[in-house]
N, C-alpha and C positions, 0 to 999 in steps of 0.2 A: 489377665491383661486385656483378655478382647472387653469384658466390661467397661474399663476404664476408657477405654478407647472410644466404644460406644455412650458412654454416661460425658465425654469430653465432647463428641459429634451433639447431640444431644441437649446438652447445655449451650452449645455456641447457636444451635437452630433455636433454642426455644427463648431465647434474649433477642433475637431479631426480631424489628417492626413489622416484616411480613405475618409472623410467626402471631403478635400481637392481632395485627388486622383482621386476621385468617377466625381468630379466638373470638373476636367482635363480631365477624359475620353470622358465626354459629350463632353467637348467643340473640342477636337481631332479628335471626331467623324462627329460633325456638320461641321468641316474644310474640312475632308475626302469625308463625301459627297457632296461637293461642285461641282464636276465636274459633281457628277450624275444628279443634278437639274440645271447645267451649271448657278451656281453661281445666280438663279433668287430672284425675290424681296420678294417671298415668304419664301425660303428658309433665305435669309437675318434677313425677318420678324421673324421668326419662334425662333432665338437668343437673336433678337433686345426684343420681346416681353418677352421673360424666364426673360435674363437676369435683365431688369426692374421692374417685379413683384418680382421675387428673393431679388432684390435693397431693393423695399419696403416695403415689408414686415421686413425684416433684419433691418431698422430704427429701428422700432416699438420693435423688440427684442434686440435690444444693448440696445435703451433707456429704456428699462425694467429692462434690466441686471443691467445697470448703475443705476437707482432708487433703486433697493435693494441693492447692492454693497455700496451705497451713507450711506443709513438707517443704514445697520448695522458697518457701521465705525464712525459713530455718535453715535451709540447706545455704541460702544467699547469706546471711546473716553470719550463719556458722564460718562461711569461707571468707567475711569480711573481720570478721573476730581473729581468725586464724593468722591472717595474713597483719594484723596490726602489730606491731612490737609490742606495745604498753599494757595493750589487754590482757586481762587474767584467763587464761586458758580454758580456768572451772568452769568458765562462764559456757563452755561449748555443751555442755550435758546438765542444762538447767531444767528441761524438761523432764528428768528423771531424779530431781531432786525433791526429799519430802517437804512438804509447805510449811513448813514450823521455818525450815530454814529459809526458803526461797520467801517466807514472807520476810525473814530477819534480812536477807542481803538487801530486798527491795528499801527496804526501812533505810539501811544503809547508806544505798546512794539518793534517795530522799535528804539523808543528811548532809551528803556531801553535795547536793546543789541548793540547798536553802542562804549558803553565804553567800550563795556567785552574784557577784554582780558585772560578771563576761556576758551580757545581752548583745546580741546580734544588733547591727546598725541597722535592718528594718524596724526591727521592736525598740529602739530610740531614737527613731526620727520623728520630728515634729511637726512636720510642713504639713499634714494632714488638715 
């Protein structure tokens, strides 16, 4: 829990424009001293090396981000599912279904919106 918590603080600073700025000064500065260390492989290193761990670490926190982001639009989805009268129940545990089928139901309602011709009045108006 405390990770999540941390990897949520974490993602919300590292999507801020300060956060951004902050990232441009560094790198403006590493440019700037370039003449000082006459552009050596150290100096090279010393970006090569940030920049990399920065990289990877940042995997690990989007794919975090995205694993909650994922749960709770399933979780909204699921309790709007639940609460419709009409809807098929099955539909609540499609994530745990093997894809032979889940690609056959997808097929399914493919078929059943290929006759519709119920288009929303912004998708037929013509005043455009």
């Amino acid at each position: 829990m405390k990770f999540d918590r941390f990897a949520q603080w974490l993602a919300k600073w590292a999507g801020r424009p300060l956060t951004f700025a902050i990232a441009l000064l560094l790198i403006l500065a590493w440019a700037v001293s370039g003449p000082l260390f006459d552009f050596n492989d150290t100096w090279q290193l010393v970006i090569n090396t940030s920049t990399t761990i920065i990289t990877f670490l940042m995997v690990f926190l989007i794919q975090n981000t995205q694993n909650r982001d994922n749960d709770v639009l399933h979780i909204k989805i699921d309790e709007l599912l639940r609460t419709t009268h009409k809807a098929h129940k099955a539909l609540l545990d499609l994530e745990h279904m093997d894809p032979a089928k889940l690609h056959a139901l997808r097929k399914q309602y493919q078929q059943m919106g290929e006759g519709c011709d119920d288009l929303p009045p912004a998708a037929t108006d013509e005043s455009d």
